[in-house]
Backbone as a ProteinNet text record, in pm:
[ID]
protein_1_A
[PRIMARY]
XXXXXXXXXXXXXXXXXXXXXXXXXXXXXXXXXXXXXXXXXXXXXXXXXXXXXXXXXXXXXXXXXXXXXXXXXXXXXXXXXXXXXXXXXXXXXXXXXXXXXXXXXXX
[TERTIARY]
4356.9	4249.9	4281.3	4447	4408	4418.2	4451.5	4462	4342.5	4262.8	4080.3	4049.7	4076	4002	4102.2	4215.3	4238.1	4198.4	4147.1	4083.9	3949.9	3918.6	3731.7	3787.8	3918	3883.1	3913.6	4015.8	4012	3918.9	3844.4	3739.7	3591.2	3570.5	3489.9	3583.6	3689.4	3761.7	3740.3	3745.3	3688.8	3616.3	3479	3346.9	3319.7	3373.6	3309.2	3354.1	3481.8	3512.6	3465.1	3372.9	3396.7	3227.3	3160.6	3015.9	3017.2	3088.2	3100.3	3168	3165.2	3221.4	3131.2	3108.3	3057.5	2921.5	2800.3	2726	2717.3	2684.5	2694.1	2588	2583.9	2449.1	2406.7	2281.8	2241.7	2153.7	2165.8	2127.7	2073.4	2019.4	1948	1823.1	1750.3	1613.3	1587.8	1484.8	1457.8	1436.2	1358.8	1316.9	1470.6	1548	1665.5	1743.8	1791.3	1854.3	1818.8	1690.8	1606	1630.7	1631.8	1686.2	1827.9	1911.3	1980.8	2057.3	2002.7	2082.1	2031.8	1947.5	1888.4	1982.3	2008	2120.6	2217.1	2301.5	2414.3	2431.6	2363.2	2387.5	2379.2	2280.1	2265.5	2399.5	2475.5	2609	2713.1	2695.7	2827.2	2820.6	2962.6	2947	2879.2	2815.5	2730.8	2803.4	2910	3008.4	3027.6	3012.8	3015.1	2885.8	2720.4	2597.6	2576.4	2627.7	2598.4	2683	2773.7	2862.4	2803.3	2764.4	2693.7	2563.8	2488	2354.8	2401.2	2468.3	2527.9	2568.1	2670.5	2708.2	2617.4	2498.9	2377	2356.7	2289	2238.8	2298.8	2429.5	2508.4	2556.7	2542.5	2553.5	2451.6	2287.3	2177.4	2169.8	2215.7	2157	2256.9	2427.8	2488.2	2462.3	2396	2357.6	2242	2158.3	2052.8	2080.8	2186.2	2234.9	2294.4	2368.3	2466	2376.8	2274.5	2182.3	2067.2	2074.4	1954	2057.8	2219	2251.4	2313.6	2328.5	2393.4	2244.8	2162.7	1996.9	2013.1	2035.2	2009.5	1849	1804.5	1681.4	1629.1	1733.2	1772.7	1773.9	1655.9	1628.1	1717.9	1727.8	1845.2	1882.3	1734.5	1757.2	1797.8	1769.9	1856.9	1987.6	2011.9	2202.5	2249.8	2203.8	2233	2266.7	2178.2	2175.9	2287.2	2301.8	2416.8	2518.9	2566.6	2693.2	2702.9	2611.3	2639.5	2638	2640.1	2590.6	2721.3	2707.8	2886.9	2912.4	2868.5	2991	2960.3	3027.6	2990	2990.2	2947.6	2946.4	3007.1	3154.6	3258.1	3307.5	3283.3	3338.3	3271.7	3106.2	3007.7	3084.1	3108.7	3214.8	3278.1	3399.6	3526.9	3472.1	3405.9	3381	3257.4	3235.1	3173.2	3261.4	3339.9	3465.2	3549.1	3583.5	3649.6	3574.9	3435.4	3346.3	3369.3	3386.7	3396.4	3499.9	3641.9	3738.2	3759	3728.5	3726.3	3624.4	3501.5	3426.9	3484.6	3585.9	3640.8	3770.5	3820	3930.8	3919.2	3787.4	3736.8	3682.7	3639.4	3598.9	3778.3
3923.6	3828.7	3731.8	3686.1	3574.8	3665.6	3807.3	3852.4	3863.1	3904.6	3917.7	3807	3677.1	3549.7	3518.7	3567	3523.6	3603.5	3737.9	3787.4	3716	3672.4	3653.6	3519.7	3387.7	3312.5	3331.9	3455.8	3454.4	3514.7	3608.5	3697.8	3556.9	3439.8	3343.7	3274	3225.2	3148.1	3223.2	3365.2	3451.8	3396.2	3418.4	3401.1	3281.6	3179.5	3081.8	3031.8	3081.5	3056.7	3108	3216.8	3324.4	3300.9	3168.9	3138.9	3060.3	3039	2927.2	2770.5	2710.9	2617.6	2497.8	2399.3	2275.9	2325.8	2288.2	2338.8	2245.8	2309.1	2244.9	2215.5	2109.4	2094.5	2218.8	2246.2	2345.3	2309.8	2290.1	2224.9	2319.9	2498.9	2609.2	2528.5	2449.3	2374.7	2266.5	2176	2063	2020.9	2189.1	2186	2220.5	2336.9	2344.9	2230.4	2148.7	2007	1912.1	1897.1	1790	1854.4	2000.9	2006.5	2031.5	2065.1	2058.1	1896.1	1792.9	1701	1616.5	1663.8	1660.7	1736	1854.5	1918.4	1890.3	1863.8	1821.2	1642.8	1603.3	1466.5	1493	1549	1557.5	1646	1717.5	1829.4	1731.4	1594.2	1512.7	1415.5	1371	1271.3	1164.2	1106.1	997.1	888.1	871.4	780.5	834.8	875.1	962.9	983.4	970.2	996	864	745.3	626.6	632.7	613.2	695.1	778.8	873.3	977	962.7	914	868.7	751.7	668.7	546.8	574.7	699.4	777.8	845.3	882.4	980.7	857.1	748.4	623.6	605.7	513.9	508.7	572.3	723.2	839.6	826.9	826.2	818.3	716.2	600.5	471.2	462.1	507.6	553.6	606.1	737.9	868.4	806.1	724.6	653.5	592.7	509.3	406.5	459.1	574.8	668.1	725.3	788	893.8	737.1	651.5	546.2	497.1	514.3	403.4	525.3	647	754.1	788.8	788.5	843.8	1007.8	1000	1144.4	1178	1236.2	1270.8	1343.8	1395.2	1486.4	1325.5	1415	1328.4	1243.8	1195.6	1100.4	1243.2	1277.6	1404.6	1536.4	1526.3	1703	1719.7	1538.4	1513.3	1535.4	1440.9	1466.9	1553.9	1647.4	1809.2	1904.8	1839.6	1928.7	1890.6	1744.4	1696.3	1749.8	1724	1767.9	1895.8	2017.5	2132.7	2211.1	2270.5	2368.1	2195.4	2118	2010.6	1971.9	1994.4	1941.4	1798.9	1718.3	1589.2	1520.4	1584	1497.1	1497.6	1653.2	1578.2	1506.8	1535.4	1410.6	1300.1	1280.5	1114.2	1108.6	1191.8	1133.2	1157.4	1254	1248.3	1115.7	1035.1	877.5	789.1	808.5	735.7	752.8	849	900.7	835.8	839.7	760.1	623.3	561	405.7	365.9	420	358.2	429.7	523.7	532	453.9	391.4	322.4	177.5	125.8	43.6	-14.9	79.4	98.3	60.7	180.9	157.4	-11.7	-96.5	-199.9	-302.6
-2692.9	-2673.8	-2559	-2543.7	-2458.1	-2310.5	-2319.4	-2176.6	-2135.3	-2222	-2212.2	-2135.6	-2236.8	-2160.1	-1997.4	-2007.4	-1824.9	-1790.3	-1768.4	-1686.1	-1665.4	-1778.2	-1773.3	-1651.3	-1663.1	-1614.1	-1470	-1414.9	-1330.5	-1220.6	-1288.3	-1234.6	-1205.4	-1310.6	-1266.9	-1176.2	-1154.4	-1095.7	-907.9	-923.8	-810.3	-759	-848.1	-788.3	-792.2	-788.6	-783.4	-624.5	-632.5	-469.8	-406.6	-396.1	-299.8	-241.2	-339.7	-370.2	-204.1	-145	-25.7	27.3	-101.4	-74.5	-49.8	17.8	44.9	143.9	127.1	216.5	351.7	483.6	622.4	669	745	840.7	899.8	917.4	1014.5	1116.3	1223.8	1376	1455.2	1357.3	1422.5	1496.9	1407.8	1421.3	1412.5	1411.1	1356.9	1204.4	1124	1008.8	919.6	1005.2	944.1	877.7	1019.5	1012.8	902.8	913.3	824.2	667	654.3	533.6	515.2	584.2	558.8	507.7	597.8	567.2	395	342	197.1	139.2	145.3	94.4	127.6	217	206.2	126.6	129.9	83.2	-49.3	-122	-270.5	-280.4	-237.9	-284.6	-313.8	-231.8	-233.4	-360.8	-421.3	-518.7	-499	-561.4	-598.7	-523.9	-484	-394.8	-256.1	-271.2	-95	-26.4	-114.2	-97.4	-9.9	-45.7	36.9	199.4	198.9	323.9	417.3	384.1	452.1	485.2	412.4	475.7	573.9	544.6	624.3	755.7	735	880.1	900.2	870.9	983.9	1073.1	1014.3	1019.5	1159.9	1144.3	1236.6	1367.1	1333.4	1433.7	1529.1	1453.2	1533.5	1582.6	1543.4	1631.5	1771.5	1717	1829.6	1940.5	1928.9	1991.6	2062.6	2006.5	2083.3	2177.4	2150.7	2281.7	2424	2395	2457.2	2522.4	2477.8	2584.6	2657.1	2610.5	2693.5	2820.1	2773.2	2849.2	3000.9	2929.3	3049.5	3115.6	3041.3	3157.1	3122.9	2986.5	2943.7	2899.1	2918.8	2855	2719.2	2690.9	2520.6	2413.1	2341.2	2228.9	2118.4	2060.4	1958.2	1829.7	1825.7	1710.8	1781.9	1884.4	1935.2	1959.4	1997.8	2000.3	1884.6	1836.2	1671.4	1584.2	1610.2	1542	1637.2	1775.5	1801.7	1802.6	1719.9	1690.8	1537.1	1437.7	1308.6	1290.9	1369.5	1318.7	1266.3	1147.6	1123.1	1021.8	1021.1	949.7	799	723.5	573.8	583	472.5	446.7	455.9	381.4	457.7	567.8	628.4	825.1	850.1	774.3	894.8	873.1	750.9	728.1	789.6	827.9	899.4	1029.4	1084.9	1248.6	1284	1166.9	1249.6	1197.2	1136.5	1131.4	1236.7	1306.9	1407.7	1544.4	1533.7	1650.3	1684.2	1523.6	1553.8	1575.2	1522	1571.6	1748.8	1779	1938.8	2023.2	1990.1	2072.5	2027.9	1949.5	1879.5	2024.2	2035	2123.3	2217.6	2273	2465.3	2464.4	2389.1	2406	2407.5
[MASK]
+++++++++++++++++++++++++++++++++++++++++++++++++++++++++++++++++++++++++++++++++++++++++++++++++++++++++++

């Protein structure tokens, strides 16, 4: 019996990994992005959901300033989507954590 049940737990213990892992921004589209970032925020703990909306927040108002102040013409949301794309929730966290202490520095 208990060899039964480690198989059963390792055969779920399998599949549960093998399900993907943390889901990522997707920056294919506009409609992609926009859902994706609904999904990724609801995947994260209830403590990490504030953070992450906090860092889109932050990213975009960034990304705004950066393309007004270089005379880029690419939108706040097309930067955006091609900085978050491939990144789960928590890189988005640490890569605008990673933003502020480097624009932190250059000043």
């Amino acid at each position: 019996m208990r060899i039964l049940l480690a198989i059963v737990f390792m055969m779920a213990s399998l599949f549960l990994s093998s399900c993907g892992g943390e889901p990522k921004m997707d920056g294919r589209s506009a409609a992609a992005f926009k859902t994706s970032i609904k999904t990724v925020g609801e995947s994260l703990p209830i403590a990490d959901r504030q953070k992450f909306a906090g860092s889109i927040i932050i990213l975009g108002l960034g990304t705004s300033l950066d393309d007004s102040f270089k005379g880029k013409d690419a939108t706040q949301f097309e930067t955006l989507r091609k900085k978050l794309d491939g990144k789960t929730g928590h890189e988005v966290i640490a890569f605008v954590k990673q933003e502020i202490e480097r624009k932190n520095k250059s000043f």
